[in-house]
TIGUZA-519758 format. One record per residue (C-alpha): residue in one letter; z, y, x. Coordinates in Angstrom, 3 decimals, always signed. Example, Ala and Ser with C-alpha at 12.3 -4.5 7.8 and 13.67 -1.06 7.14 Angstrom:
TIGUZA-519758
<node residu="A" c3="+7.800" c2="-4.500" c1="+12.300"/>
<node residu="S" c3="+7.140" c2="-1.060" c1="+13.670"/>
END
This chain:
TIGUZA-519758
<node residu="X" c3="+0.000" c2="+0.000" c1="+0.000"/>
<node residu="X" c3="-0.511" c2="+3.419" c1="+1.098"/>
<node residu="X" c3="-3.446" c2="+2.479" c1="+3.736"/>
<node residu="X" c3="-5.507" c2="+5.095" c1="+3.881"/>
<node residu="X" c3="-3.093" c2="+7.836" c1="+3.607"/>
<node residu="X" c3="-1.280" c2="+6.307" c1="+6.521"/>
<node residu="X" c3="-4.501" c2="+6.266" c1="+8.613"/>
<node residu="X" c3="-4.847" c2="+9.817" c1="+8.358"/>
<node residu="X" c3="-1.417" c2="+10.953" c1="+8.954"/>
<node residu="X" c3="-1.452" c2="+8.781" c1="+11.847"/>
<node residu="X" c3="-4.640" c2="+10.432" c1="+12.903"/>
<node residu="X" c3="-3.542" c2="+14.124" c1="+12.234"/>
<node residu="X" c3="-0.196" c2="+13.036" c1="+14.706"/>
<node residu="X" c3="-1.970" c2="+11.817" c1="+17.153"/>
<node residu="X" c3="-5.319" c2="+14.661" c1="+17.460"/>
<node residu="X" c3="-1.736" c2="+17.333" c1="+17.503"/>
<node residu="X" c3="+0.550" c2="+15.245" c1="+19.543"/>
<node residu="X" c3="+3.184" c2="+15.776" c1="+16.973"/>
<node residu="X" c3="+6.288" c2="+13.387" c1="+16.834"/>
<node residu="X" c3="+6.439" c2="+10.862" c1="+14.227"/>
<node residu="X" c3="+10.431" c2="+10.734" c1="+13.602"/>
<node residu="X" c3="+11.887" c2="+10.057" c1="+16.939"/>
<node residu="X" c3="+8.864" c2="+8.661" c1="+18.373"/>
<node residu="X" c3="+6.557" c2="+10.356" c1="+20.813"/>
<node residu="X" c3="+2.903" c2="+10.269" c1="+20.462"/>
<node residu="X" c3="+0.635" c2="+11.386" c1="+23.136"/>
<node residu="X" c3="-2.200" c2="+13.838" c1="+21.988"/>
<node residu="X" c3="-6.051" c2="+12.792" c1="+21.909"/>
<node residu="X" c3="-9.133" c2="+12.315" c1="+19.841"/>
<node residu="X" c3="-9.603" c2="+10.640" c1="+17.275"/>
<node residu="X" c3="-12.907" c2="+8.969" c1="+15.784"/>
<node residu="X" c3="-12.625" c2="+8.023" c1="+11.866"/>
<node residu="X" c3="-14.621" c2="+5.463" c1="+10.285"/>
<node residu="X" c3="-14.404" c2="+6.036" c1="+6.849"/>
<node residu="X" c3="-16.296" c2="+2.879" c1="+5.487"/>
<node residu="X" c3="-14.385" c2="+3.161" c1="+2.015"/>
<node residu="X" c3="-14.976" c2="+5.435" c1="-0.447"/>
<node residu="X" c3="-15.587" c2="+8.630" c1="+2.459"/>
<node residu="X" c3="-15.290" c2="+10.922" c1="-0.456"/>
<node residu="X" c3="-11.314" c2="+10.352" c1="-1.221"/>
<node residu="X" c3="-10.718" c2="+10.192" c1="+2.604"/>
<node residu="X" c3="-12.315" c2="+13.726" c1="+2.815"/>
<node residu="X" c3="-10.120" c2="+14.822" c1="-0.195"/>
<node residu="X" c3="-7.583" c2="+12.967" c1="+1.258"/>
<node residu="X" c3="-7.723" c2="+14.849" c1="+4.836"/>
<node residu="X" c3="-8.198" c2="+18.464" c1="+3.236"/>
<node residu="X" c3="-5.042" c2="+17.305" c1="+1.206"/>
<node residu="X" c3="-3.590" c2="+16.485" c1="+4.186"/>
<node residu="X" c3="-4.612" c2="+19.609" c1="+6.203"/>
<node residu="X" c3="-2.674" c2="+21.845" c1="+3.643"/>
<node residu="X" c3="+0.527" c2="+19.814" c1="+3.556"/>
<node residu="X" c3="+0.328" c2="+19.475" c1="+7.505"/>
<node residu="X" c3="-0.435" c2="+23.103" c1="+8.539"/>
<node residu="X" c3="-3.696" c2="+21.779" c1="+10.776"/>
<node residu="X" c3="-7.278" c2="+23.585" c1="+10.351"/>
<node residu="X" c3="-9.631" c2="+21.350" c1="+9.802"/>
<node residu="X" c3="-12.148" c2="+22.976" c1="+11.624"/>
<node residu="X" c3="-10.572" c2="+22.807" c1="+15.008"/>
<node residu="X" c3="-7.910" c2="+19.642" c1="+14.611"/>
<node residu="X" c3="-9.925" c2="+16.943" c1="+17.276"/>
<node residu="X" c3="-10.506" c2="+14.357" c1="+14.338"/>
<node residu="X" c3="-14.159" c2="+13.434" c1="+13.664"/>
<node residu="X" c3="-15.491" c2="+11.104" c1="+11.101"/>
<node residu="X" c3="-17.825" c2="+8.983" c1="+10.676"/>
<node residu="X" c3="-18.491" c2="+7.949" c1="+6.947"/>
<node residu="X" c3="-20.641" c2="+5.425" c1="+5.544"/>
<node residu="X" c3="-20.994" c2="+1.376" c1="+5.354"/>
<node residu="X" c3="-23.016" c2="+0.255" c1="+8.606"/>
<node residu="X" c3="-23.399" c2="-2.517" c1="+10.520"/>
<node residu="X" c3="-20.927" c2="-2.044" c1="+13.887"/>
<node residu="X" c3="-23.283" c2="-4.950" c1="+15.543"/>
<node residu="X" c3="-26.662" c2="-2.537" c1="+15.269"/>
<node residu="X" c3="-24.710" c2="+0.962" c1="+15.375"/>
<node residu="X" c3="-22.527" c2="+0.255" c1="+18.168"/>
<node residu="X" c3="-24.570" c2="+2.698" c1="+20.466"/>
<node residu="X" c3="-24.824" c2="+5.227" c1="+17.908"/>
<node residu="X" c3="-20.855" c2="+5.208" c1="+18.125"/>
<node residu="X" c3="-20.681" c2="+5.038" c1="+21.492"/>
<node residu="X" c3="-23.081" c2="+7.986" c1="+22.313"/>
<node residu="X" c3="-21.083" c2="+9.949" c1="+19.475"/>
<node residu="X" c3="-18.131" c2="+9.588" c1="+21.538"/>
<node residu="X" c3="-20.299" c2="+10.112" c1="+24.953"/>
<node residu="X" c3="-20.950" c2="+13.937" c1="+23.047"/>
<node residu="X" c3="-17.271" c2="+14.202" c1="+21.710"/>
<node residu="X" c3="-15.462" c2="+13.239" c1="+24.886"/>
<node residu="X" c3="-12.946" c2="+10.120" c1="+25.615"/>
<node residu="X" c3="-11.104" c2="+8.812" c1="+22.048"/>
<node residu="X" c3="-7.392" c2="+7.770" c1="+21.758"/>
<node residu="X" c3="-7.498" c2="+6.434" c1="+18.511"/>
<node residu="X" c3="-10.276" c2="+4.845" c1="+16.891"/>
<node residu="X" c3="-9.976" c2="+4.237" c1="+12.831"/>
<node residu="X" c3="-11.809" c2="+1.494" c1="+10.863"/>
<node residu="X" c3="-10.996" c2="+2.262" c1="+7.171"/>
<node residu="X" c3="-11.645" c2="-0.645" c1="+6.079"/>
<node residu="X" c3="-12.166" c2="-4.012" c1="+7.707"/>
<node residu="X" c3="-14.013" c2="-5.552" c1="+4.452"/>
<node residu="X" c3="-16.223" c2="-2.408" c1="+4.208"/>
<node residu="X" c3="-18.269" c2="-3.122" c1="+7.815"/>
<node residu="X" c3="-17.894" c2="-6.934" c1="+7.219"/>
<node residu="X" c3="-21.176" c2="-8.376" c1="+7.977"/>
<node residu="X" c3="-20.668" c2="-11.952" c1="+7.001"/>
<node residu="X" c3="-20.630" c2="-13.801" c1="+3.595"/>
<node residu="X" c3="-17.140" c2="-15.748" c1="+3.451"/>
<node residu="X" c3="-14.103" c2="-13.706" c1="+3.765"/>
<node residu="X" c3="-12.297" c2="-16.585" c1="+4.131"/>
<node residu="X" c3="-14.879" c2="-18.268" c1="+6.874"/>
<node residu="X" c3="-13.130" c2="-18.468" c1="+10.062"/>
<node residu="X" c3="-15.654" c2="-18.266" c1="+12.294"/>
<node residu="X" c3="-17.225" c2="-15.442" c1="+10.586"/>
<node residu="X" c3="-14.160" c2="-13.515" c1="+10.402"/>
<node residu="X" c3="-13.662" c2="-14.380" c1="+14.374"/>
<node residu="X" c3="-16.777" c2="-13.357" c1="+14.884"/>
<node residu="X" c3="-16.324" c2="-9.750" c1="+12.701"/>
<node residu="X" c3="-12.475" c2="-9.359" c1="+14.360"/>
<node residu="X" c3="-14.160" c2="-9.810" c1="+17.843"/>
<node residu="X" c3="-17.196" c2="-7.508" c1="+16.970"/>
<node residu="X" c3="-14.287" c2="-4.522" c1="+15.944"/>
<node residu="X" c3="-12.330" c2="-5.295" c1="+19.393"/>
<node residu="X" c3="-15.355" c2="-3.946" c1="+21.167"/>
<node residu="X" c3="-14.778" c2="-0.602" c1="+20.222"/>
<node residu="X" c3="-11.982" c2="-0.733" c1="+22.817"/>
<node residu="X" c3="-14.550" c2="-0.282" c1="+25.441"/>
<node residu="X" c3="-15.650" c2="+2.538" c1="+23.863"/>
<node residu="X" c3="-15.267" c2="+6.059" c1="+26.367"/>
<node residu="X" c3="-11.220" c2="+6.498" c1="+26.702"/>
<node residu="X" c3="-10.898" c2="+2.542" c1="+25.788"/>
<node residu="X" c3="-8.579" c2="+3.823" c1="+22.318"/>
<node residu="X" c3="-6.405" c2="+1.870" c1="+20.228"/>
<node residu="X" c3="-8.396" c2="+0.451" c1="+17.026"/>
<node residu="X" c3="-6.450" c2="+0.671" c1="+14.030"/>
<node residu="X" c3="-8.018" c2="-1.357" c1="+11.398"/>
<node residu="X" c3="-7.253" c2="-1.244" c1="+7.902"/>
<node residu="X" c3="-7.392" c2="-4.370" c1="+5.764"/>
<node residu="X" c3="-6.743" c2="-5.623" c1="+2.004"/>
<node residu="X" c3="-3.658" c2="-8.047" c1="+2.370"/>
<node residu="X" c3="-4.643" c2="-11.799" c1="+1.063"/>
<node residu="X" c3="-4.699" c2="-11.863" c1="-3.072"/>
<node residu="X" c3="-1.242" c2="-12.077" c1="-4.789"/>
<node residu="X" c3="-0.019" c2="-10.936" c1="-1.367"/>
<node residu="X" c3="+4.304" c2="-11.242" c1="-1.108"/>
<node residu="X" c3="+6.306" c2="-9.446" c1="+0.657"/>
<node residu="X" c3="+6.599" c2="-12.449" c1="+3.147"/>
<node residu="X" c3="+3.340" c2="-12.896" c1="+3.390"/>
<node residu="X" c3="+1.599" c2="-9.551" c1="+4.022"/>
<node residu="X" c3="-1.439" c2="-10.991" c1="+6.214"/>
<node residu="X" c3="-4.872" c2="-9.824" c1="+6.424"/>
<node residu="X" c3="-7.533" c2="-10.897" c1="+3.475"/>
<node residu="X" c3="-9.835" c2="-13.555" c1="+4.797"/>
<node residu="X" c3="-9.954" c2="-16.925" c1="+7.670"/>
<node residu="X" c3="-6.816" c2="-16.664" c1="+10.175"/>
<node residu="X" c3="-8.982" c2="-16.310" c1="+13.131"/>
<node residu="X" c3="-9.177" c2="-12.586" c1="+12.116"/>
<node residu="X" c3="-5.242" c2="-12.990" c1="+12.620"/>
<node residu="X" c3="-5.416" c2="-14.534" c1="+15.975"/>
<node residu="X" c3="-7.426" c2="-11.788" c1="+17.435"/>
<node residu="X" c3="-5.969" c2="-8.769" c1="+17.112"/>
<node residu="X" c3="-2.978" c2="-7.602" c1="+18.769"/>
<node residu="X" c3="-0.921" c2="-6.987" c1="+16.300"/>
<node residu="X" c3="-0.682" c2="-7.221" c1="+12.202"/>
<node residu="X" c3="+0.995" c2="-3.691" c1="+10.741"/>
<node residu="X" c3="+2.344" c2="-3.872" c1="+7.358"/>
<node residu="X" c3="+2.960" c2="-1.040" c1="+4.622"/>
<node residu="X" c3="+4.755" c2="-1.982" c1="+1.755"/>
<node residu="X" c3="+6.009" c2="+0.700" c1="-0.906"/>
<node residu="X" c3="+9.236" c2="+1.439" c1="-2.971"/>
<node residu="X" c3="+8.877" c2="+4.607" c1="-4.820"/>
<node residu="X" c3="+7.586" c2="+7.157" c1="-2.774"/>
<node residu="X" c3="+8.494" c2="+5.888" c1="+0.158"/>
<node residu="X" c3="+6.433" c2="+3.742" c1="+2.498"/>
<node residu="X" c3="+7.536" c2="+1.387" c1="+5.165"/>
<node residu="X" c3="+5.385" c2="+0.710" c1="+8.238"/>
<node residu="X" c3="+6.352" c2="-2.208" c1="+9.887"/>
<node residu="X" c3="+4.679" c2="-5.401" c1="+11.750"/>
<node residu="X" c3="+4.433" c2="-9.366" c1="+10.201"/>
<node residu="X" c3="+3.076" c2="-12.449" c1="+11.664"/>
<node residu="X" c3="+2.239" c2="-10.803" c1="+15.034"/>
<node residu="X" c3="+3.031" c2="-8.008" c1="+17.582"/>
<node residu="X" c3="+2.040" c2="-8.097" c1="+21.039"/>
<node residu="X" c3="+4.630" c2="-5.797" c1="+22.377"/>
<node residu="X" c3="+7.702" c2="-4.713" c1="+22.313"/>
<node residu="X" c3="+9.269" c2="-4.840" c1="+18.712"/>
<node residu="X" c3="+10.277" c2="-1.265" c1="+17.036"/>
<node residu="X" c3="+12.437" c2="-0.360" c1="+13.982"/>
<node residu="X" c3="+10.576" c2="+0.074" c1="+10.381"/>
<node residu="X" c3="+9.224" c2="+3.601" c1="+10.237"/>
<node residu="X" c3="+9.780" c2="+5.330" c1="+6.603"/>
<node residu="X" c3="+7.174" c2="+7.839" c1="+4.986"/>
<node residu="X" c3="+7.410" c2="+9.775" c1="+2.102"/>
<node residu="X" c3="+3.829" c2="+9.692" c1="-0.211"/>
<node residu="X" c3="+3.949" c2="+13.421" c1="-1.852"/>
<node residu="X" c3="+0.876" c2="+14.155" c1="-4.688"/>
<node residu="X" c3="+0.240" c2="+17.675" c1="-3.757"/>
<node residu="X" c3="-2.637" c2="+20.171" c1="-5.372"/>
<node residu="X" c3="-4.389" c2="+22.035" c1="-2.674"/>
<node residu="X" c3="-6.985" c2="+25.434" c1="-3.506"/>
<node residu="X" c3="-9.578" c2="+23.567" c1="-1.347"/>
<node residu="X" c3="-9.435" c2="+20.771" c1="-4.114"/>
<node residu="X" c3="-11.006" c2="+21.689" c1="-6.847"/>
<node residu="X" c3="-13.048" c2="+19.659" c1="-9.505"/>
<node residu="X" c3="-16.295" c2="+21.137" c1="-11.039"/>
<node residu="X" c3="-14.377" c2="+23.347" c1="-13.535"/>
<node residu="X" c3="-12.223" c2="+25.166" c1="-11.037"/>
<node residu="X" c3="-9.272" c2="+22.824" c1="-11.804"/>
<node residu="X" c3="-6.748" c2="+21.419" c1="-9.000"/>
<node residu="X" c3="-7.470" c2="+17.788" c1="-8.101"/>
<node residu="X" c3="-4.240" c2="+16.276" c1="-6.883"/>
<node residu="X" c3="-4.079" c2="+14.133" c1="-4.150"/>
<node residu="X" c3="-1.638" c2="+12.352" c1="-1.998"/>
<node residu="X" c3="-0.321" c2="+12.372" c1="+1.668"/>
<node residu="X" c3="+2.278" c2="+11.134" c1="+3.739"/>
<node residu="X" c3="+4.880" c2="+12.418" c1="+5.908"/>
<node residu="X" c3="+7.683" c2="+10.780" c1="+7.771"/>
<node residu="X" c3="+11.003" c2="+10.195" c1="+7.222"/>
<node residu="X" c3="+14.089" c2="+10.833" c1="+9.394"/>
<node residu="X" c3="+16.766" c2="+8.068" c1="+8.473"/>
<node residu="X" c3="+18.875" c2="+10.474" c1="+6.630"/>
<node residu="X" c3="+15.982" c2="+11.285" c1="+4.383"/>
<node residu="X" c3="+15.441" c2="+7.466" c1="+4.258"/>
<node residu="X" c3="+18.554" c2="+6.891" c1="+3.078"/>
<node residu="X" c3="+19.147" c2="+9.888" c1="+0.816"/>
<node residu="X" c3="+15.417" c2="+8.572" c1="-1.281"/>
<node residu="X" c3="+16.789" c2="+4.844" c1="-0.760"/>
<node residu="X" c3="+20.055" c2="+5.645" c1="-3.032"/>
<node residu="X" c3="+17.254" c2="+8.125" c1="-5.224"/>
<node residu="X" c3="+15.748" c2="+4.544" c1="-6.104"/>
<node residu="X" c3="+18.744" c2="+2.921" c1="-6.120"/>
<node residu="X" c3="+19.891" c2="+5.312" c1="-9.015"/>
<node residu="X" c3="+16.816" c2="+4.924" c1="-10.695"/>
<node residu="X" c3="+17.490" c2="+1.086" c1="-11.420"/>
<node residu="X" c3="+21.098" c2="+1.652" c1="-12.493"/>
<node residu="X" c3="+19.785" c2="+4.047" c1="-15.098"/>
<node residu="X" c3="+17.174" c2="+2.295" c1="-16.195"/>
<node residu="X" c3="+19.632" c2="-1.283" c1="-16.168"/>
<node residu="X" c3="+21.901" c2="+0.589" c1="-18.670"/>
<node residu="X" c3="+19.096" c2="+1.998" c1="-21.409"/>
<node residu="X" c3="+17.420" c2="-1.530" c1="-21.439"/>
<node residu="X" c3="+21.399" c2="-2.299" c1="-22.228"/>
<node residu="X" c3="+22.294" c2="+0.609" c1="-24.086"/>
<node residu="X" c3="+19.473" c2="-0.054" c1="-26.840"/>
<node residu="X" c3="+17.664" c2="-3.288" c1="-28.488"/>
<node residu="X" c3="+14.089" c2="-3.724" c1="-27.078"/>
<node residu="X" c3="+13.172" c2="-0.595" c1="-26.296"/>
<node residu="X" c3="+9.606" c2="+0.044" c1="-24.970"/>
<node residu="X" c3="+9.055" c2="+1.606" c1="-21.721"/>
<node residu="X" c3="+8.346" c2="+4.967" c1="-23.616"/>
<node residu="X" c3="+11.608" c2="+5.025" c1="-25.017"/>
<node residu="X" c3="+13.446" c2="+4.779" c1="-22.169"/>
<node residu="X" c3="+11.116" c2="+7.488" c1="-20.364"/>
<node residu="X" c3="+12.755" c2="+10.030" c1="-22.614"/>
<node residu="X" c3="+16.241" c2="+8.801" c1="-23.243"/>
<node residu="X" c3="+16.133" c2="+9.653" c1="-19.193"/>
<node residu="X" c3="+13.968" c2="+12.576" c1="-19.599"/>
<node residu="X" c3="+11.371" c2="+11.168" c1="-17.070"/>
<node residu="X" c3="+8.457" c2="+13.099" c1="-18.558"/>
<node residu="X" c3="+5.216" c2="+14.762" c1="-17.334"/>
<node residu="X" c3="+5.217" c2="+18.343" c1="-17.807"/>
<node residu="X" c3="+8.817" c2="+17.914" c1="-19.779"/>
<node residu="X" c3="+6.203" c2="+16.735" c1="-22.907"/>
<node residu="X" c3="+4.692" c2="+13.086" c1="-22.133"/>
<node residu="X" c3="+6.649" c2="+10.069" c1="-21.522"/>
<node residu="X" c3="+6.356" c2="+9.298" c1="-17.757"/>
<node residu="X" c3="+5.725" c2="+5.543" c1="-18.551"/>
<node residu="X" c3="+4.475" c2="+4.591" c1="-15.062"/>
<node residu="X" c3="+7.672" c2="+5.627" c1="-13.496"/>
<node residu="X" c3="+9.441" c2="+3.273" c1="-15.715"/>
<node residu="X" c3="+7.322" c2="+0.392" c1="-15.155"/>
<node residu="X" c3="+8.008" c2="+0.583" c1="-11.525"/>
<node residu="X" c3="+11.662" c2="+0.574" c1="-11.827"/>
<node residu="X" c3="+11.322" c2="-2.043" c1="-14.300"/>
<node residu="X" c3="+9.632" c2="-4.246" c1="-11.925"/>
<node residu="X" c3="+11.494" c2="-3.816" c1="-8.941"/>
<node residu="X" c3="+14.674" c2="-5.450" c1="-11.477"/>
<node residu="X" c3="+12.501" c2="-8.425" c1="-12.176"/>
<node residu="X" c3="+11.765" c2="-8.873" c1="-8.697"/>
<node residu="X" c3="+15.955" c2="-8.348" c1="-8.222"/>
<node residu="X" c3="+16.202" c2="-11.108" c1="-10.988"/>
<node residu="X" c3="+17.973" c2="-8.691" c1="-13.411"/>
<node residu="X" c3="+15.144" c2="-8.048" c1="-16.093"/>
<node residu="X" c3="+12.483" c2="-9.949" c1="-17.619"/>
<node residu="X" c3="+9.635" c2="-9.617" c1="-19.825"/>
<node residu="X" c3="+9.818" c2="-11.131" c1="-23.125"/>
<node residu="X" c3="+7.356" c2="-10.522" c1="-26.131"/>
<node residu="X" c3="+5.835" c2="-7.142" c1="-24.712"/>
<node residu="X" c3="+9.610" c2="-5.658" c1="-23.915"/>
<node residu="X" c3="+11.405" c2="-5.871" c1="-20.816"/>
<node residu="X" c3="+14.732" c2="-7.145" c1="-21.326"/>
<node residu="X" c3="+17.765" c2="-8.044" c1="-19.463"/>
<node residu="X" c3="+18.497" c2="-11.281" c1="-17.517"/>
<node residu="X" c3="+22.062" c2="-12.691" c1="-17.594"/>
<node residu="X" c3="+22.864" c2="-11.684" c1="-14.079"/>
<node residu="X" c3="+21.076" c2="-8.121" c1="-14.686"/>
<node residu="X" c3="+23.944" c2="-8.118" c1="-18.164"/>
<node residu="X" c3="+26.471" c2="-8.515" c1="-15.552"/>
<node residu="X" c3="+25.493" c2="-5.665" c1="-13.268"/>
<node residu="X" c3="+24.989" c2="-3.639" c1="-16.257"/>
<node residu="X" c3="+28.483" c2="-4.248" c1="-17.490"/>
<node residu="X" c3="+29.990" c2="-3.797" c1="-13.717"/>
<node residu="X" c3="+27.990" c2="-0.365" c1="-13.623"/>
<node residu="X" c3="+29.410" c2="+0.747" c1="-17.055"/>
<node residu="X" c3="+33.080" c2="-0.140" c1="-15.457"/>
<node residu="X" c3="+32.950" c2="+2.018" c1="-12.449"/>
END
């Protein structure tokens, strides 16, 4: 979750050589394939411009949209880079979108593709290649692994995982890191509006970026969430069946303090099945025995 936003934060840090938390990052250039829908990654990145105070005239990020084939553009890359100077960071956004065989789940094919994206580590400045990839279907929180054969798996250096509570995303590794290990890094997704966003009718398209989190802020939206479930544990308790626009407004969770915000709801509400202390049942989410317990305890304290 939260891929592509990610990317571009990470990209924006690294072309400034601005900290991410407590950890240093050493300025360069950055290349940007934007394989993926290119038009939300430039919304995304003007978005991002505004929230991060970078003009995105000057900030040394250049991208490169559009599906191609990496095994007949590789020296179209490579001379872009020859006229752009040395890259740091090189972004492939996404792994599926330059995929050139048939079988996702073909290993050879997908050693094949994983070992044709390696080679842009030769590439002027020999950068890091961040690829982003669609975890496998029904993906768990154990099993956050690329889409596709293993062999993709096997070689790469290292499998990054982003997995979202809220607004807050996680960045950590799963299944492999070659190097040494490092503690989960916290962002914050924030839907901002931005003047440079604007649909054909003049109004404000929001969009969404990311910024990170120290661990007091991590902690601080941790107990936000944690809040959330309590409340939303005691209306499910408080009242017989009531549907997910109900609650919204017995907690006044609205959008513009008129509709039900139902979506917010439905993510708290999954997050207690997950926790085993809700159910669905006939369209309504209801209350598990053990999630009756908690709701009891929390009515206690």
């Amino acid at each position: 979750t939260g891929k592509t936003v990610i990317a571009l934060m990470l990209s924006a840090h690294v072309a400034l050589g601005r900290a991410i938390g407590e950890a240093f990052v050493e300025k360069g250039r950055v290349l940007y394939l934007a394989g993926e829908n290119p038009d939300d990654v430039r919304m995304r990145w003007l978005a991002a411009a505004d929230k991060l105070g970078f003009d995105i005239e000057t900030i040394d990020v250049h991208f490169l949209p559009g599906v191609f084939k990496i095994s007949e553009i590789y020296a179209r890359i490579h001379a872009e880079v020859t006229k752009i100077g040395p890259v740091a960071l090189v972004v492939v956004d996404t792994s599926a979108a330059y995929y050139e065989g048939d079988d996702e789940n073909a290993n050879v094919q997908m050693g094949v593709h994983a070992r044709r994206l390696r080679s842009l580590v030769t590439l002027p400045g020999e950068p890091c290649v961040l690829i982003a990839c669609h975890p496998v279907k029904n993906a768990t929180a154990d099993n956050m692994v690329p889409k596709g054969g293993g062999s993709f798996l096997n070689e790469v250096d290292g499998n990054l995982t982003c997995s979202k509570v809220d607004s807050v995303v996680t960045l950590h590794w799963q299944g492999k890191y070659r190097g040494p290990d490092f503690a989960p890094i916290p962002f914050e997704l924030h839907t901002v509006t931005t003047d440079l966003l604007r649909d054909s009718k003049g109004r404000l398209i929001p969009s969404v970026v990311a910024t990170p989190l120290s661990e007091k802020e991590r902690g601080e939206a941790e107990a936000g969430s944690r809040m959330d479930e309590d409340r939303v544990l005691l209306t499910i308790a408080g009242g017989d069946r009531r549907s997910l626009s109900d609650i919204a407004m017995l907690l006044n969770w609205t959008i513009k303090g008129v509709k039900p915000n139902k979506a917010k709801v439905q993510r708290v509400a999954e997050r207690l099945k997950k926790s085993k202390l809700a159910k669905s049942e006939r369209g309504a989410v209801v209350l598990t025995p053990a999630g009756k317990e908690e709701a009891a305890r929390l009515k206690d304290l």
